[in-house]
Each structure stands twice: as structure tokens, then as C-alpha cells.
N, C-alpha and C positions, 0 to 999 in steps of 0.2 A: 506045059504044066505051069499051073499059077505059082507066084511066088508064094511061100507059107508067110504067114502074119508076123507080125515083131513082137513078139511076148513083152509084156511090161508087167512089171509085180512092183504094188502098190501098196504100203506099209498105211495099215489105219490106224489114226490115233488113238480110235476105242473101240468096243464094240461097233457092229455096225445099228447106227441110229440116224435120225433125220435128217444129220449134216452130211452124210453119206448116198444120200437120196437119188442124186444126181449119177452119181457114179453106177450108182448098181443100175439103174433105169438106163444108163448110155449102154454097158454089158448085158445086160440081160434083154434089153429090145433090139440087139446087135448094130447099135448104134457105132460101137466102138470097130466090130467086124468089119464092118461097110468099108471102115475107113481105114482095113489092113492091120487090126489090133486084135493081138489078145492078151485083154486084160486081168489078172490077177489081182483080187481084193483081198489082202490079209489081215487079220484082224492081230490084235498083242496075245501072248501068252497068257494063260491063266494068272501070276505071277507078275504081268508087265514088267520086266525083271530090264528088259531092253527097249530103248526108246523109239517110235522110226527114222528119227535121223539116226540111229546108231549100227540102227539096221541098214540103213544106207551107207553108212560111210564102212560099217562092214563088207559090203557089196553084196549084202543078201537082198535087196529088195533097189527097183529102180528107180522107185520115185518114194517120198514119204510124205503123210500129212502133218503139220505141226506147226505151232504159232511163230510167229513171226521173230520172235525170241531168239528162237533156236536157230534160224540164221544170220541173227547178230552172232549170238556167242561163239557160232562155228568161226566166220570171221574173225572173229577176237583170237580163237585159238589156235587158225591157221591149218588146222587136224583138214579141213574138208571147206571148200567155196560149197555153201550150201542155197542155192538160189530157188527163190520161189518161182514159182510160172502162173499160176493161178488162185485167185485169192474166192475160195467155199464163200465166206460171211462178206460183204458190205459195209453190214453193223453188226458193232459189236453185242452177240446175243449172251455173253458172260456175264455174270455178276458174282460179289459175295454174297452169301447169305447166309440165316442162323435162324433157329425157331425161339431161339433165347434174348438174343440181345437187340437191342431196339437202335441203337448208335452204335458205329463200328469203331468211334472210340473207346467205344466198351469193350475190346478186346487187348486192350492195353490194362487192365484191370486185372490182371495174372490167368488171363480167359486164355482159352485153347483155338489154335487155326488148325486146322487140319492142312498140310500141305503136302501137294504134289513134289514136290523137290524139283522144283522147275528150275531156268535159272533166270533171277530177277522175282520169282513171284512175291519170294518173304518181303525184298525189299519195296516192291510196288505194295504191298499189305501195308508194311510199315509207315508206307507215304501216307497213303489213304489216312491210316489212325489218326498220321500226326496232323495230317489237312484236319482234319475232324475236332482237333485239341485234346487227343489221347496222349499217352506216353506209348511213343511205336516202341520204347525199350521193353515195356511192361508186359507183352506180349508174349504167351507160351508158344512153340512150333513143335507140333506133333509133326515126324516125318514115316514113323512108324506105319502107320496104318498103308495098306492097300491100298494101293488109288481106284482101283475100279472100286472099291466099297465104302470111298470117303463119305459120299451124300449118308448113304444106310448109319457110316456110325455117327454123322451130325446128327440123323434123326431117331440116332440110338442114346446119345444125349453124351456121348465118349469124345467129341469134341464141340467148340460153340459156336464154331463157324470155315464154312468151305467154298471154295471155287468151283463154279456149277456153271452149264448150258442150260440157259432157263427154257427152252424148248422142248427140253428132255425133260433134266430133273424138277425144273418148275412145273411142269403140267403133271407130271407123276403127283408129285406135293397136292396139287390142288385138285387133281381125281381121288388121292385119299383123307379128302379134307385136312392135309396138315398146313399151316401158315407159315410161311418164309418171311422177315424180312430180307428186304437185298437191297441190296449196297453196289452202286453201279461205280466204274473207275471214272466215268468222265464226267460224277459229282463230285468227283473228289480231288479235280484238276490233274487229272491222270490221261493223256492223248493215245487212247491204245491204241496198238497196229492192226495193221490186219491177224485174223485168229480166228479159221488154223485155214493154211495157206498149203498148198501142192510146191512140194519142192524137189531138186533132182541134184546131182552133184555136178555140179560145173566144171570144179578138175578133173574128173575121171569120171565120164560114161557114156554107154553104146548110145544112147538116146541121141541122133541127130537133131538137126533140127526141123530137118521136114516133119518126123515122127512126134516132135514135141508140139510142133504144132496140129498135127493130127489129129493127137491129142488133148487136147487144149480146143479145138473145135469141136468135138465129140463128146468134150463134157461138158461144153456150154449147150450143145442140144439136149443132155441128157438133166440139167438143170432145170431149163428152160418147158422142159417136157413136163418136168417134179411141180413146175408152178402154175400150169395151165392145167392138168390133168393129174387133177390130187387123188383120185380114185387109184390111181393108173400108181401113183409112188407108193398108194401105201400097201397096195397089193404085191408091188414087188418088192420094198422094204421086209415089209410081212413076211416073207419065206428065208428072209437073213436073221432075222433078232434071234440073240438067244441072251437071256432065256424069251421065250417070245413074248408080244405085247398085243393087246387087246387092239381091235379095230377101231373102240370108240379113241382109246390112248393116241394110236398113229395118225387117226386124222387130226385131232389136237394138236399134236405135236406139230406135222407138217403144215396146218394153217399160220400157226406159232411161227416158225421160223422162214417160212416162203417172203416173209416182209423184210429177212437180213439177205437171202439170198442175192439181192439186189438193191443199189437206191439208185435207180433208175438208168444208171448210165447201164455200159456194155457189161453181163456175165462175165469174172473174173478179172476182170482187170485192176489194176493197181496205181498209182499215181506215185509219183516219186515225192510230190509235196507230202503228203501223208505219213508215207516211209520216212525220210528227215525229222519232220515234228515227233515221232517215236522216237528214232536216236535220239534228237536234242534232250528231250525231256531227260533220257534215261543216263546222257553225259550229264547234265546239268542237276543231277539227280546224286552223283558221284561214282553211279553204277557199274562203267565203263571204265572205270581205273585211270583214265587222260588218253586212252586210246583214239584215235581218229580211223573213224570207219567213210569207206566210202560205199556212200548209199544205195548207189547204180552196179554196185554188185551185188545185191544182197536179191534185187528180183530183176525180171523181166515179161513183157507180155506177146509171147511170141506172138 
């Protein structure tokens, strides 16, 4: 009798949308099967009340998606070694933006951010302003609002500006003719890390390493699959969206972001120059409290 598969459950950061592409195409073309997996894609709560590292270091879930952030801070608080294995984006497809404000030091002007209550984000916003010659003091933080419905209330006009995947919420914008400006971080001397990166808990869990690497193989075909045969991602994306999305919207979206997937080098992989220049900035930033992080825990590329 064959051995049964290694169940993996995999906390998504949002809905499921085009940064997820890979994932569902490696599960659902049995990509993942082939190679003695079965994988569980879980999406946040109504509520996103729980983060997926939290859900992780809970031990509800064996891997999480989530920027690269989040396994600084795990590190800083010692709660959980939260290490990345696979890095989704290349390039960074984030931006700020706002249908209001034309300079992002215009948010230092007693204007509204909509914030995820990340950690780091207020202060990288802040950075931004003041690159800008805003006053980052001047700045209101909305933390209130839902983060699945940040974009709807920016373009409800309830805050003036938010942190958005412009492959998603940019392409929505510009299929219902609304105008964004955005504000990208690495105009504003800002070196962002990888975002949002596969991560697992390095102190505590069943995932060997053969199976991570399995895994890790299995998503880079199921990526790989998302960018050759866009027909083929947006049909299986397709039967995940909820609430669902238009065929002309998905293929948008996934021409949009197939160009972060990769910059040329190998699917998912990570560089530790890269990783470093993110901490330094974020020490040198004051961020980091005087802590010294060591970098080479923070990922790996099985």
C-alpha cells in the first residue's frame, strides 16, 4: 500500500487572487499530488481578525504567505524563527495610492492612510512623506477599517490613501475607469524586501526537509505553468475568486503581474544581498529598536 500524501495547509494572505496563481495551478493540475502532497489553500476569515503567521505560530496552518516583514518582527520577538522558503513576487507589484492626492507628501497635510496595521508599514509611509518633504507627523492612521475593504473605502473617499497589489486593485481601478495615483516605495528611497514570501516555522514543525523542498519544486512548476499558459491560470483561478471575477478582469490581472513573478533569474528564490539591504534600511530607519538580526535566518532556498 502506498504511503498517503503529507497534508500541508497553507494560510493565504487574501483572498484568493493572481499572486495565488501558482499555487492553485501546482493543486489543482496535481502538480503538488505527483509529488506526495496534499495541499490545503486557506483563505483569512471574513473578519481577517488572524494573520497567517499567527495562524502559524498558532500551529493551525503549516506554512503562511506574508511579507517579508513579518519574519523580521517574528525574529525580533523571539515568539516563532519564522523563515521564508519561497519568494511569490521578484518585483515589487505594491504601491501606495489615492484618487485624491497628487504627492504623497500630501498625506502629511492631516489626510487619512488607511492602514493595515502591519508592522513597520505606518513607519515606512512615514518615510515615504518625509522623502517627499511632507511632515510624516502630520499624518492621520485610520487602523479601523477592514483590511479586505481598505481599496472600496479609498474609493469611497473614507480614507485618501492605501497600500494596494496594483495587479489586482490597479486593474479593477482602471476596468471601472477610476484613476489612482501611486506612489511606489523605491521612489521614495525605500529598498523593499521580498512581498509576500512562503514561510514555515523553523522552531517547531513536521515539514522536513525533503517535503519542503517538494514543495518548493511543485510551486515553482505551478508558477511557471501561470506564465506560459495564462488561459490555463485564469480558468483555474476562476473557480477560487470569491466574490468572483470577470474573465476579461483575470486575464488583466495575470498579464499584469506574470512580469513580478520573475526577473529573470530562478522562480522563488531569494538572495541574502537583498534581504540585508531591507534590514539595514529598516535599522538605519530606527525601526528595529538597536536590535541585530541575523539575516540568514530569516529565509532559505531549499
Amino acid at each position: 500500500m502506498a504511503a498517503p500524501n503529507t497534508s500541508i495547509k497553507v494560510a493565504l494572505d487574501w483572498t484568493p487572487n493572481t499572486i495565488h496563481s501558482g499555487l492553485f495551478l501546482a493543486k489543482d493540475t496535481g502538480i503538488y499530488e505527483k509529488r506526495g502532497l496534499d495541499v490545503e489553500l486557506l483563505s483569512p476569515g471574513p473578519d481577517y481578525d488572524k494573520t497567517p503567521a499567527k495562524r502559524l505560530q498558532d500551529g493551525e496552518v503549516d506554512l503562511a504567505i506574508c511579507p517579508s516583514e513579518s519574519c523580521i518582527a517574528y525574529q525580533q520577538s523571539g515568539k516563532m524563527q519564522l523563515c521564508a522558503i519561497y519568494a511569490i513576487l521578484q518585483r515589487d507589484a505594491s504601491a501606495i495610492v489615492s484618487t485624491k492626492l497628487s504627492k504623497i507628501s500630501e498625506l502629511g497635510d492631516g489626510k487619512i492612510y488607511g492602514s493595515y496595521n502591519a508592522r513597520y508599514e505606518d513607519d515606512v509611509v512615514k518615510a515615504m512623506i518625509k522623502k517627499d518633504g511632507g511632515d510624516a507627523d502630520g499624518v492621520k492612521l485610520e487602523r479601523q477599517q477592514g483590511k479586505l475593504s481598505l481599496f472600496q473605502s479609498l474609493r469611497e473617499g473614507h480614507v485618501d490613501a492605501t497600500w494596494v497589489f496594483l495587479p489586482w486593485e490597479g486593474v479593477e481601478a482602471e476596468l471601472d475607469g477610476v484613476k489612482l495615483n501611486v506612489f511606489r516605495t523605491e521612489d521614495y528611497g525605500v529598498p523593499y524586501g521580498y512581498s509576500p514570501v512562503i514561510a514555515y516555522n523553523a522552531s517547531s514543525s513536521k515539514l522536513d526537509k525533503g517535503v519542503l523542498s517538494s514543495f518548493v519544486t511543485g510551486t515553482v512548476e505551478g508558477y511557471r505553468q501561470a506564465m506560459e499558459n495564462l488561459d490555463l491560470a485564469v480558468q483555474v483561478l476562476g473557480k477560487h475568486c470569491s466574490p468572483p471575477r470577470s474573465e476579461e478582469f483575470l486575464q488583466r490581472s495575470q498579464q499584469a503581474i506574470n512580469d513580478s513573478y520573475s526577473d529573470g533569474s530562478t522562480l522563488g528564490k531569494m538572495s541574502t544581498q537583498r534581504w540585508k539591504t531591507w534590514v539595514d534600511w529598516l535599522s538605519d530607519q530606527g525601526m528595529l529598536g538597536g536590535d541585530r538580526l541575523d539575516v540568514k535566518q530569516l529565509f532559505k532556498n531549499p
